[in-house]
VEXRO-304677 format. One record per residue: residue in one letter; x, y, z of N, C-alpha, C in turn. Coordinates in steps of 0.02 Angstrom, whole numbers, padded with zeros to 5 digits, always signed. Example, Ala and Ser with C-alpha at 12.3 -4.5 7.8 and 13.67 -1.06 7.14 Angstrom:
residues 2
A+00660-00284+00390+00615-00225+00390+00660-00165+00390S+00642-00112+00354+00684-00053+00357+00645+00002+00394
***
This chain:
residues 341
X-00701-00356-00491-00632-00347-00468-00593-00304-00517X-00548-00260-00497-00508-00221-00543-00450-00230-00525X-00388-00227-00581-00326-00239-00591-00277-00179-00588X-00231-00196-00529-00177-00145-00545-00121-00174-00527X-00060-00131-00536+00003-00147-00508+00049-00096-00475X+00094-00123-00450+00137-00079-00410+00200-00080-00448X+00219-00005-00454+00269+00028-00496+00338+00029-00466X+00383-00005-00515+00438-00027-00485+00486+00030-00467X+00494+00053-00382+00518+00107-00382+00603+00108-00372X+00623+00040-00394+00712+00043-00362+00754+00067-00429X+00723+00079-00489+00755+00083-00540+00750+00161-00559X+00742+00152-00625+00712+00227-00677+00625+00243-00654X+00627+00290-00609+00560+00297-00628+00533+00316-00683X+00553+00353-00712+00531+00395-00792+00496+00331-00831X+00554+00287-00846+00561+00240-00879+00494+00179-00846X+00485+00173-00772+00430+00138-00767+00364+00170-00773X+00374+00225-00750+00314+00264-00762+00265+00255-00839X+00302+00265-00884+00306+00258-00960+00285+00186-00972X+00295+00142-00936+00293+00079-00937+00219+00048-00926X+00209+00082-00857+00128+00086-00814+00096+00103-00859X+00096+00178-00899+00055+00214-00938+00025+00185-00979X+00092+00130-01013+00050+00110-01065+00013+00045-01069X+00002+00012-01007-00037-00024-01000-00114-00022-00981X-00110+00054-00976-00179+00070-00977-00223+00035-01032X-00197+00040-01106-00242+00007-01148-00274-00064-01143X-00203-00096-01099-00226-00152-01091-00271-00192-01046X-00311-00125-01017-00326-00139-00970-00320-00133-00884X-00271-00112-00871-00230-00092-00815-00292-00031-00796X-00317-00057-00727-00363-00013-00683-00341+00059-00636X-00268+00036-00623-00226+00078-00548-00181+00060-00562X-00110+00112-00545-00061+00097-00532-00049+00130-00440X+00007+00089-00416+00006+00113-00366+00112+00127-00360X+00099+00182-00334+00193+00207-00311+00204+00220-00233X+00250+00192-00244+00280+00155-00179+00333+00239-00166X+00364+00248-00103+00368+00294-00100+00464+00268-00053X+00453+00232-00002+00496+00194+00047+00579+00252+00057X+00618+00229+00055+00673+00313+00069+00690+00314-00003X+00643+00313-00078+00690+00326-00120+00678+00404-00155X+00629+00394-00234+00599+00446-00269+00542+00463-00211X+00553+00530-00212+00456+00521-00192+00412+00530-00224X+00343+00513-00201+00299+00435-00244+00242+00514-00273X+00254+00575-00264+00198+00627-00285+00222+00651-00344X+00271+00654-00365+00331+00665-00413+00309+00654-00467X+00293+00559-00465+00286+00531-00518+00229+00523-00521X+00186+00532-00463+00103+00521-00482+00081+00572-00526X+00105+00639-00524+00094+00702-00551+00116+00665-00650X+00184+00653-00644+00183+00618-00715+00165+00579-00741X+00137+00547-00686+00063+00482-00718+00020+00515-00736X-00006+00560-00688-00079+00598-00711-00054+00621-00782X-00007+00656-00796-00005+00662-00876+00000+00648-00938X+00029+00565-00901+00001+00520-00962-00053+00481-00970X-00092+00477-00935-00141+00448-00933-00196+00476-00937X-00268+00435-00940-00315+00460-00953-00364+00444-00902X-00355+00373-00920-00407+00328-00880-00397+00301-00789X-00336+00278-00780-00332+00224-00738-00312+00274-00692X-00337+00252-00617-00319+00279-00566-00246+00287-00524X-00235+00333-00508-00166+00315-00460-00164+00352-00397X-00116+00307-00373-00137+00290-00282-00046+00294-00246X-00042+00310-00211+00022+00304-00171+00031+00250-00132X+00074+00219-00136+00076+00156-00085+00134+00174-00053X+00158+00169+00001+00116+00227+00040+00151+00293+00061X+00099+00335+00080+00144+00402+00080+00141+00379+00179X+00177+00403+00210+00191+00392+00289+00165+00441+00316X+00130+00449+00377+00108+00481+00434+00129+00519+00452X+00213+00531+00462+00266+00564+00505+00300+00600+00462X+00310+00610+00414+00364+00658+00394+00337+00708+00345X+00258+00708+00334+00227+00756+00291+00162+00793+00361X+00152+00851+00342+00098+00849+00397+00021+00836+00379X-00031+00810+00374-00100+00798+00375-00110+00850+00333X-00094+00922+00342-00120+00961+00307-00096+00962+00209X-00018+00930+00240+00021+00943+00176-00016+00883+00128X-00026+00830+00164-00040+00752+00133-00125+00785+00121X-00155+00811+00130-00212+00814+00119-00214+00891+00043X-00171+00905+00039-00142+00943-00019-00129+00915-00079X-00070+00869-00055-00039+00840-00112-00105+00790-00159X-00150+00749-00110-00194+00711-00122-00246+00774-00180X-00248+00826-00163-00303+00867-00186-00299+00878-00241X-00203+00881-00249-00175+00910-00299-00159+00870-00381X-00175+00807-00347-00149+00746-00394-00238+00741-00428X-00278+00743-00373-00362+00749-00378-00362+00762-00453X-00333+00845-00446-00358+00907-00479-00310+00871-00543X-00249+00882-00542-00228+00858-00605-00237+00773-00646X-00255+00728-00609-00300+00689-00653-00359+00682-00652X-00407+00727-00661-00462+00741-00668-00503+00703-00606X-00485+00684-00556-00498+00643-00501-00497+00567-00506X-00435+00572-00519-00422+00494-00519-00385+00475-00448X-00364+00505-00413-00312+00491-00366-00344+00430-00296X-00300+00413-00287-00305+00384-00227-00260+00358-00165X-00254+00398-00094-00216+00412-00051-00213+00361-00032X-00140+00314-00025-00125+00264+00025-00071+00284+00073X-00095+00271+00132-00070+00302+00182-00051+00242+00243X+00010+00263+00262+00024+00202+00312+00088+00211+00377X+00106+00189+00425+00135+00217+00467+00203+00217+00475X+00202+00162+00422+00270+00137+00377+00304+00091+00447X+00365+00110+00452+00403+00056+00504+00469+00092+00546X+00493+00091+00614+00535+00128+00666+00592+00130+00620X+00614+00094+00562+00661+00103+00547+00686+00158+00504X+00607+00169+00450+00616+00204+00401+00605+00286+00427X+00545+00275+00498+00535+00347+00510+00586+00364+00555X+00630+00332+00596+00666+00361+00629+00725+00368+00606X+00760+00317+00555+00825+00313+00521+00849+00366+00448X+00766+00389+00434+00787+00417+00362+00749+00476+00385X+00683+00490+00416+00666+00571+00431+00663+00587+00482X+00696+00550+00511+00715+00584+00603+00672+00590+00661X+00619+00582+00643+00558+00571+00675+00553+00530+00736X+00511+00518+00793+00511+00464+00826+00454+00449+00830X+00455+00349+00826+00403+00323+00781+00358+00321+00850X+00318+00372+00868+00245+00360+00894+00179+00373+00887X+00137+00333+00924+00066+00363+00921+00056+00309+00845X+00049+00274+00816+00045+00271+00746-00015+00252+00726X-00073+00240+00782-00127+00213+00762-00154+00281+00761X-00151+00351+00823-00171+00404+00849-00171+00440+00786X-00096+00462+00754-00075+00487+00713-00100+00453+00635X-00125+00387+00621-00163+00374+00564-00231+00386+00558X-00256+00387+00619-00336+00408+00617-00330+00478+00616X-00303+00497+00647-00311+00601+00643-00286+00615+00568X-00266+00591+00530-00228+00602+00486-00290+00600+00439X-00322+00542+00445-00360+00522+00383-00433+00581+00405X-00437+00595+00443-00500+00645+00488-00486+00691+00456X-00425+00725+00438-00407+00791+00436-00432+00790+00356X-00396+00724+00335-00402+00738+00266-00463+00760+00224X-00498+00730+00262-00560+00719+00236-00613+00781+00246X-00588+00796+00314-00610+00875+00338-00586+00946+00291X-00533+00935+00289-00495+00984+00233-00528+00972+00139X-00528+00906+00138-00552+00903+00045-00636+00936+00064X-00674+00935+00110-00735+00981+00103-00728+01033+00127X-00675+01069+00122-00657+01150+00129-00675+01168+00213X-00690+01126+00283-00697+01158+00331-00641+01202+00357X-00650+01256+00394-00595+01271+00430-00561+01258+00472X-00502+01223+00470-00482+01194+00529-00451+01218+00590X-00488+01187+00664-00471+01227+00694-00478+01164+00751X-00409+01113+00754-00408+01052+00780-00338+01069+00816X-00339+01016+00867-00293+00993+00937-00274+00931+00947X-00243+00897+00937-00225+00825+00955-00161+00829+00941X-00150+00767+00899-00064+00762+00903-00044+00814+00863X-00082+00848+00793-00060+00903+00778-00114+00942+00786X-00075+01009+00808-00123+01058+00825-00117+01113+00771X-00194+01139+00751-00189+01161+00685-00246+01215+00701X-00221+01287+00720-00161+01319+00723-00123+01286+00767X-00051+01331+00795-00008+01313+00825-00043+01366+00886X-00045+01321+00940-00075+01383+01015+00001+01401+01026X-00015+01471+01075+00066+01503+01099+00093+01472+01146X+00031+01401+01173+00090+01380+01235+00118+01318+01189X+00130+01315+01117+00180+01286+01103+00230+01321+01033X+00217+01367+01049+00274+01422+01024+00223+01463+00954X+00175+01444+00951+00127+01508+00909+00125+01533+00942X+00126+01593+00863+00095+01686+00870+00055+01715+00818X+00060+01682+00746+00019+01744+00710-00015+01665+00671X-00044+01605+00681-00073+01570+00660-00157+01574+00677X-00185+01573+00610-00280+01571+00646-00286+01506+00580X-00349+01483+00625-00390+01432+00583-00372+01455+00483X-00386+01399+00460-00383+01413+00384-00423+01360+00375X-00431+01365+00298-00475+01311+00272-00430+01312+00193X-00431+01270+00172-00405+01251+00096-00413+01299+00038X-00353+01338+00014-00395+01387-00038-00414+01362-00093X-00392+01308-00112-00415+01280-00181-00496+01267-00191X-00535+01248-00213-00573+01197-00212-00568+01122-00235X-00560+01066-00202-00545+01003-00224-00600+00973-00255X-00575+00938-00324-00606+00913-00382-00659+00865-00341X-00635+00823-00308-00689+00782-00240-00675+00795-00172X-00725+00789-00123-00723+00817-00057-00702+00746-00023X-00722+00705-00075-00700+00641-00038-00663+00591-00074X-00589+00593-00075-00547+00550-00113-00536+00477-00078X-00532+00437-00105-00529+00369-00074-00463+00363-00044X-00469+00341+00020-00410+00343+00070-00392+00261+00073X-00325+00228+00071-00321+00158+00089-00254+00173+00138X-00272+00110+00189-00217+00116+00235-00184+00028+00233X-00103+00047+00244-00084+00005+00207-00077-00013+00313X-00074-00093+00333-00094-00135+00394-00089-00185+00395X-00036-00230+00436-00013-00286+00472-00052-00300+00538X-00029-00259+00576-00039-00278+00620-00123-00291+00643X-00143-00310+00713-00221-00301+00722-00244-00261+00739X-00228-00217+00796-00242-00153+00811-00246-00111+00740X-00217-00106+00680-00201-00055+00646-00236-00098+00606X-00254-00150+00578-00306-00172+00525-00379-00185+00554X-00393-00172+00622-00432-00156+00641-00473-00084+00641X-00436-00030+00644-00435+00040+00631-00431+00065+00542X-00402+00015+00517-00431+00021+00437-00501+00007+00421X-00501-00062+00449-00581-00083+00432-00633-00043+00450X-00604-00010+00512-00660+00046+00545-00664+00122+00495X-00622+00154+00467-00604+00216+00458-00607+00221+00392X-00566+00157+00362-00519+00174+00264-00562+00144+00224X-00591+00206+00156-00599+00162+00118-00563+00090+00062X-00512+00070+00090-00487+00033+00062-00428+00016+00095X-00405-00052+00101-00366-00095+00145-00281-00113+00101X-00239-00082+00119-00162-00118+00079-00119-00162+00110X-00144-00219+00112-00091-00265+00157-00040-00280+00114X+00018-00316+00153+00053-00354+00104+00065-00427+00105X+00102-00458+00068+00125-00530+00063+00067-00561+00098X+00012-00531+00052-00066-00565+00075-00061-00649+00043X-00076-00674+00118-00093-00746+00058-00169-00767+00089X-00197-00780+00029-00287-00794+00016-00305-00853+00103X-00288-00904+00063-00315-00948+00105-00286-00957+00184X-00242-00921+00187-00237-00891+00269-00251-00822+00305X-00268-00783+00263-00299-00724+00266-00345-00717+00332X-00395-00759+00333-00447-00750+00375-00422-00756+00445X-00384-00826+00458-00364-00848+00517-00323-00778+00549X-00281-00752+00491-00248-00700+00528-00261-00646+00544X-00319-00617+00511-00340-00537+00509-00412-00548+00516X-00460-00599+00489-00514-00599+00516-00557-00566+00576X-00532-00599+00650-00549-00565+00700-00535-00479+00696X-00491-00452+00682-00473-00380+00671-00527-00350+00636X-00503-00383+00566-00584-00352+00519-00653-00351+00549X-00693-00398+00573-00736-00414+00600-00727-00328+00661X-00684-00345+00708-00703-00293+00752-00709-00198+00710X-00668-00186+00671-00657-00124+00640-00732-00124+00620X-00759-00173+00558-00808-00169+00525-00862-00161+00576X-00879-00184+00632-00949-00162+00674-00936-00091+00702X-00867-00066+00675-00873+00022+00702-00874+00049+00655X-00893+00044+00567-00881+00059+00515-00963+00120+00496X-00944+00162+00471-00996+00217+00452-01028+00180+00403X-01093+00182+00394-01118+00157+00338-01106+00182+00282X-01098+00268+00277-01069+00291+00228-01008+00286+00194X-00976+00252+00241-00928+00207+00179-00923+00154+00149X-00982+00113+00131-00988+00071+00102-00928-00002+00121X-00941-00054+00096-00888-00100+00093-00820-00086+00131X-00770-00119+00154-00706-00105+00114-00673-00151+00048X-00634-00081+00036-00600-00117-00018-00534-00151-00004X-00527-00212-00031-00448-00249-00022-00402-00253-00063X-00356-00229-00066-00289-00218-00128-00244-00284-00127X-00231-00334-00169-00191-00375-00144-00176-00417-00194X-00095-00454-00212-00101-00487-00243-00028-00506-00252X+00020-00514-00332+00098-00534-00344+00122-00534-00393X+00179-00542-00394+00194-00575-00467+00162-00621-00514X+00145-00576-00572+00124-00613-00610+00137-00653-00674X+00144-00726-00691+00172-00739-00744+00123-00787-00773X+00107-00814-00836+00055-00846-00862+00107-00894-00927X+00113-00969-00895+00130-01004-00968+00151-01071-00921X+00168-01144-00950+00176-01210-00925+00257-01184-00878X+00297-01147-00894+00352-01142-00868+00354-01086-00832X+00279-01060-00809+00288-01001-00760+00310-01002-00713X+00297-01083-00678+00308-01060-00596+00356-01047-00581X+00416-01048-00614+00492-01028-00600+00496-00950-00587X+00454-00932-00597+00458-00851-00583+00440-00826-00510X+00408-00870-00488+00404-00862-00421+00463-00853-00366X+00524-00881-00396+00570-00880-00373+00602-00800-00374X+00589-00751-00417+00591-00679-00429+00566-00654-00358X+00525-00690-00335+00486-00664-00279+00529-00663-00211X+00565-00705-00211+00603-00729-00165+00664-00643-00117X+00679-00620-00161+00732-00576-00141+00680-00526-00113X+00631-00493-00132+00567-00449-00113+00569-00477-00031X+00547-00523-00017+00501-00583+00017+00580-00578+00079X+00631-00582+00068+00675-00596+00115+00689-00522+00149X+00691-00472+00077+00680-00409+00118+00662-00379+00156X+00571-00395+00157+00539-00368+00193+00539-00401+00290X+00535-00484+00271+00523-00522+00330+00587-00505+00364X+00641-00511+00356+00726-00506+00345+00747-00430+00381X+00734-00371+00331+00764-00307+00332+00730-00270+00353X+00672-00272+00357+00633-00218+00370+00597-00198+00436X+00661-00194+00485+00645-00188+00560+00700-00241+00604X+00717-00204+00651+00765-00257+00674+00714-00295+00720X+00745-00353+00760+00725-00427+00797+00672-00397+00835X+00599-00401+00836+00548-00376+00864+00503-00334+00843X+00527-00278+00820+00490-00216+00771+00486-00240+00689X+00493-00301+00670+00464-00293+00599+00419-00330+00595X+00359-00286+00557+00309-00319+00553+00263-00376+00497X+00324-00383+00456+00311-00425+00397+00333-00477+00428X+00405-00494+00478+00430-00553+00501+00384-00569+00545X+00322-00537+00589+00269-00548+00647+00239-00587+00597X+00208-00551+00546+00153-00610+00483+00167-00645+00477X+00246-00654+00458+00288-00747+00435+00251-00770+00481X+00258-00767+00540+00250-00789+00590+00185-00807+00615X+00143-00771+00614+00072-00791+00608+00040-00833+00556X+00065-00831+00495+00057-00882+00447+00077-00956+00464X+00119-00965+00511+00151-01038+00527+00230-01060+00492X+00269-00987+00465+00331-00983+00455+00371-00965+00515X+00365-00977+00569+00426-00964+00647+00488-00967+00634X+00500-01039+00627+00558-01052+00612+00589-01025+00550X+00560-01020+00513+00607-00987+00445+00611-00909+00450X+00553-00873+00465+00536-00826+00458+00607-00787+00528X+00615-00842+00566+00682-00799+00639+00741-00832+00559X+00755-00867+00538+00838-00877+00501+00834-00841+00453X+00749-00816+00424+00778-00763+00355+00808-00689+00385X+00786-00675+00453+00791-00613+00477+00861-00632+00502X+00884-00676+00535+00964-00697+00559+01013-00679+00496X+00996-00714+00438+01045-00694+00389+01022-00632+00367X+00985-00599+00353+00971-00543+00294+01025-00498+00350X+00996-00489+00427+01027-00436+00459+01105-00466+00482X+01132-00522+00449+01200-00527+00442+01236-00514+00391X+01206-00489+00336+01216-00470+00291+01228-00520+00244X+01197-00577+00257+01203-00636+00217+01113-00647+00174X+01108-00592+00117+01057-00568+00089+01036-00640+00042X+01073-00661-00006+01078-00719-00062+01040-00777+00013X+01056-00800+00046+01079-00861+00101+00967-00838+00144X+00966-00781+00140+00899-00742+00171+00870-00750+00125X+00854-00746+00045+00812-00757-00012+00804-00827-00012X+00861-00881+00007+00844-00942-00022+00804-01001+00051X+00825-00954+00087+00782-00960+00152+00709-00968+00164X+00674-00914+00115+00607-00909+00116+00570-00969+00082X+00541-01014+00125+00491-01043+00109+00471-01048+00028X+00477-01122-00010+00431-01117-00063+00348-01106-00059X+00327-01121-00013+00265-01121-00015+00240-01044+00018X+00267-01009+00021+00259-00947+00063+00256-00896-00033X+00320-00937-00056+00328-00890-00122+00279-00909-00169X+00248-00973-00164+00194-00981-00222+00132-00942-00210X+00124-00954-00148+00035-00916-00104+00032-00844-00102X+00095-00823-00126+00087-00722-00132+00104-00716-00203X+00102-00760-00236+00103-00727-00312+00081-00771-00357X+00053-00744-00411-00008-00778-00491+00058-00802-00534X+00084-00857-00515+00141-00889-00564+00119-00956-00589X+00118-00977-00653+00105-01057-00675+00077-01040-00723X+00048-01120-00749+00004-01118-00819-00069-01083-00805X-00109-01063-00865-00153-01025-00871-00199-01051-00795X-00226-01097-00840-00277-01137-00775-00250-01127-00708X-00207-01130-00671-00180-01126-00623-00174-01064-00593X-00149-01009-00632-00156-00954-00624-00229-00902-00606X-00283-00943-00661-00358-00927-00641-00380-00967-00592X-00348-00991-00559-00379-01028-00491-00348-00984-00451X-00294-00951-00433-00259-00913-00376-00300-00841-00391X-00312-00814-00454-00337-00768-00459-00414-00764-00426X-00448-00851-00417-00504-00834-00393-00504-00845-00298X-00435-00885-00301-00415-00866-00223-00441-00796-00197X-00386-00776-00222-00402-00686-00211-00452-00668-00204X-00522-00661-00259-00584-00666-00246-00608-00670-00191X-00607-00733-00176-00632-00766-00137-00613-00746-00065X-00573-00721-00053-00534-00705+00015-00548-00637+00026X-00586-00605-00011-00615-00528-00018-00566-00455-00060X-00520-00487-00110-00484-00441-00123-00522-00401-00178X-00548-00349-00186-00570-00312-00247-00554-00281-00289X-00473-00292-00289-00416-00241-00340-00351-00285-00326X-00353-00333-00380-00300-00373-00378-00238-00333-00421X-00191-00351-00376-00128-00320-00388-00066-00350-00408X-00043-00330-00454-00003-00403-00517+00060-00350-00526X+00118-00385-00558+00169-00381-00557+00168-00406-00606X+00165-00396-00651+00196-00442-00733+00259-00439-00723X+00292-00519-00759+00339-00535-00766+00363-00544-00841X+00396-00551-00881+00403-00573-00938+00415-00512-01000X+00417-00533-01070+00428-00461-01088+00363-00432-01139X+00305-00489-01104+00227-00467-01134+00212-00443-01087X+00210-00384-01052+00165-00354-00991+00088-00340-01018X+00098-00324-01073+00011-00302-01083-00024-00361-01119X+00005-00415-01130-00034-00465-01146-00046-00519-01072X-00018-00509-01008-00038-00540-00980-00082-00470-00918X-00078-00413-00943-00134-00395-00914-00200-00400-00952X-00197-00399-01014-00250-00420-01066-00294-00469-01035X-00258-00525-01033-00259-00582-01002-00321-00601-00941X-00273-00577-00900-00297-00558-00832-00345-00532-00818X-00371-00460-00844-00413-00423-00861-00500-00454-00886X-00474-00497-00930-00537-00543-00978-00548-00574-00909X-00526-00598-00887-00549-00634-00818-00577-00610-00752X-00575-00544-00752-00597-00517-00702-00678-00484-00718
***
């Protein structure tokens, strides 16, 4: 199992970036940057690649709709090339709110548009020429307003022809089409021991359409992390994240973190965190969320305790546990962590 975390993007990036970097020594496998309407997440991957040496970095996630296949299969090449091929594309369809409210877009096709996407990519990092039709058509034909476009193929040469693609998936249809397609799986507010009941059947179907040549999948997943007798209070950090997503992130029907509450056996809480968050009663939506919802998505408590959730994870198929240090030892509890994996 390998260790990474997700880079806190609401603040200084510079300043977290710098932060990530230097936990490489300690061990730190991946960082992953979140991209959502703020910095965008290529920016700083480019200034990761320059501080670093070792550890991989990955986008969580770059979206479907507002870059085109060709561009996302660029940027991926480009991050390739400048960390000596460390990169790794997370890609995802994001949510109606973010693609239609912040890049104008209208949110369709998203399973259509994630499989052609990841096709292209992969077609383009081995230099073919592309000369494809579907939802994007590459060239542009004149019966949709081309004139001087012909096939191309990539002028660069990319450091790998095949960069590891993860698609970030809630739903079943769409974690079904991961399991089939991605090398590597980004869910969220994964919790271990309900995992199966909920995504199981999905996985199961993707995986009997899975190329052999892609080996396994890989599973990204994990939380806040804190290590000591008075950790578990940190879990409560978790809480404002946790109301956001189930809460804010899609109104009554279209969000798909509040569908998970919900499939997990949170109904009832999971409709009053979304009642207050979208009343703007945010504090009243954090304290809403379930304790037991906030312990099962994040590595908080004493040591022992903590290496039991960590082998949750394990156990539930995650292969790149994903931590959040809390506290003001970050590299001693990836140290930590690390020895254990």
């Amino acid at each position: 199992m390998e260790l990474s975390m997700l880079l806190d993007y609401a603040g200084d990036p510079r300043r977290a970036a710098d932060e990530a970097a230097a936990l490489e020594s300690a061990g730190l496998d991946a960082v992953w940057v979140a991209e959502a309407w703020g910095f965008d997440s290529p920016t700083i991957m480019g200034y990761l690649a320059a501080r670093t040496e070792r550890m991989k970095i990955g986008s969580a996630i770059v979206n479907v709709y507002s870059r085109t296949p060709a561009l996302i299969a660029q940027t991926a090449a480009g991050l390739d090339a400048m960390s000596g091929g460390r990169a790794l594309l997370g890609l995802g369809a994001s949510g109606p709110q973010v693609i239609e409210g912040w890049h104008g877009k209208p949110y369709d096709k998203p399973l259509g548009r994630t499989r052609e996407t990841v096709e292209l990519c992969r077609r383009i990092w081995r230099r073919e020429t592309i000369d494809h039709h579907g939802i994007t058509d590459m060239p542009l034909p004149p019966e949709r307003g081309g004139r001087h476009g012909k096939p191309l193929k990539i002028l660069t040469r990319p450091v790998r022809d095949r960069i590891p693609v993860y698609i970030a998936s809630l739903g079943p249809a769409n974690v079904a089409l991961t399991a089939e397609i991605a090398d590597g799986w980004l869910p969220t507010l994964f919790i271990p021991e309900k995992a199966r009941a909920v995504w199981g059947s999905a996985l199961a179907e993707g995986t009997a359409k899975r190329p052999a040549e892609l080996g396994p999948l890989q599973t990204v997943a994990g939380g806040l992390l804190a290590i000591g007798e008075d950790a578990a209070s940190a879990r409560d950090l978790a809480r404002p994240q946790i109301a956001l997503y189930v809460g804010g992130m899609g109104a009554p029907g279209r969000n798909f973190y509040n569908d998970l509450a919900v499939a997990y056996g949170y109904e009832e809480e999971a409709r009053k965190i979304q009642e207050l968050y979208l009343s703007g009663r945010k504090r009243d939506a954090a304290a809403a969320v379930p304790d037991e919802l906030c312990e099962l998505t994040t590595l908080c408590g004493p040591e022992g305790y903590v290496r039991e959730r960590v082998e949750a994870f394990r156990e539930a198929g995650v292969t790149m546990l994903n931590v959040t240090p809390v506290g003001p030892e970050p590299a001693r509890l990836i140290e930590t962590v690390k020895s254990w994996l």
